[in-house]
C-alpha positions in Angstrom: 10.3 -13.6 -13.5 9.1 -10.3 -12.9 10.7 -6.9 -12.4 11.1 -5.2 -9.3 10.1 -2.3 -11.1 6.4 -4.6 -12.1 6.5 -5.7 -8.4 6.6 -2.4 -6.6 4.0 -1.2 -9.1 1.7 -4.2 -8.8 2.3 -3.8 -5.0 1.8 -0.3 -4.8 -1.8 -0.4 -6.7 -2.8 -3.6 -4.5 -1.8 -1.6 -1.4 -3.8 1.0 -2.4 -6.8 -1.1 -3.2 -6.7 -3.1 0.3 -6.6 0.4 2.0 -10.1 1.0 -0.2 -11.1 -2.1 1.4 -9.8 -1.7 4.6 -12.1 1.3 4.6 -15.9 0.0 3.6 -15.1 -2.7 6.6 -14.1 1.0 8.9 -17.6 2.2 7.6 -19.6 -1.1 8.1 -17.9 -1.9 11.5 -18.5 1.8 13.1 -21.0 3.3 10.6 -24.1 1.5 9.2 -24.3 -2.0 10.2 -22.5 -2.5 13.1 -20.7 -5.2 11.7 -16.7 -6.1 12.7 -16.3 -9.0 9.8 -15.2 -6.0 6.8 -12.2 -5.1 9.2 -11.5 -8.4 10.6 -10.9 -9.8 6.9 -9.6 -6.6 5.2 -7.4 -5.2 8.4 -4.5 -8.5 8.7 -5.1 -8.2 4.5 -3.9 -4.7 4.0 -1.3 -5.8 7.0 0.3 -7.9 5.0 0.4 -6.1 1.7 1.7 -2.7 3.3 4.8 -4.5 4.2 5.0 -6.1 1.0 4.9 -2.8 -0.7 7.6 -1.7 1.8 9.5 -4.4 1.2 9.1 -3.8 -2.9 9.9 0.6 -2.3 13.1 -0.6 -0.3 14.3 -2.6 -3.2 13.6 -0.5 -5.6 14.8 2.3 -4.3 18.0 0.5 -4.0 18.0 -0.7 -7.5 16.6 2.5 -9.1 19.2 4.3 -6.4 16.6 6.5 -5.2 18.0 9.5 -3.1 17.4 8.9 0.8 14.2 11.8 0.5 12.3 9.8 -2.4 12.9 6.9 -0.3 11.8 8.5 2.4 8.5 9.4 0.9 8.0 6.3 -0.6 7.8 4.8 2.8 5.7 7.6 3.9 3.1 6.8 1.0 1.9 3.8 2.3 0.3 5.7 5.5 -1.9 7.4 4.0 -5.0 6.2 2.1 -4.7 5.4 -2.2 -0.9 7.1 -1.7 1.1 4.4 -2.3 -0.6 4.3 -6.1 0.1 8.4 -6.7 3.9 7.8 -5.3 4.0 5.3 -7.6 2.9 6.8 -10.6 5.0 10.2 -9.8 8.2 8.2 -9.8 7.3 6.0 -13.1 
């Protein structure tokens, strides 16, 4: 069995990644090709794995009893793009 510690961190990079993903179907749907499939496949995707990494900072931050603020902004990492991988290696 894994960590939570190794679960948050795996979650937090995938997260990232899907967002990376997430983005090339943006640019194929509304940019070059005109093409919705990228975002249909990639959008439900990176759904699923921001609330997994949600789910992973929450019990984390109770485990590592994070203070309410680094809590706080590890929620808020997962809105932006590739943030949830920074946030993750800050608080390693």
């Amino acid at each position: 069995m894994t960590s939570i510690r190794t679960q948050f961190r795996i979650a937090a990079l995938l997260e990232a990644l899907s967002w990376a993903g997430l983005l090339v179907g943006m640019y194929c749907k509304y940019g070059a090709m005109n093409n919705p499939i990228g975002v249909q496949v990639m959008g439900p995707v990176h759904g699923v794995l921001f609330v997994i990494y949600c789910i992973a900072a929450l019990r984390l931050a109770r485990e590592a009893r994070w203070s309410l603020a680094v809590t706080a902004l590890a929620l808020l990492a997962s809105v932006p793009p590739f943030t949830t991988w920074l946030f993750e290696r800050w608080v390693r």
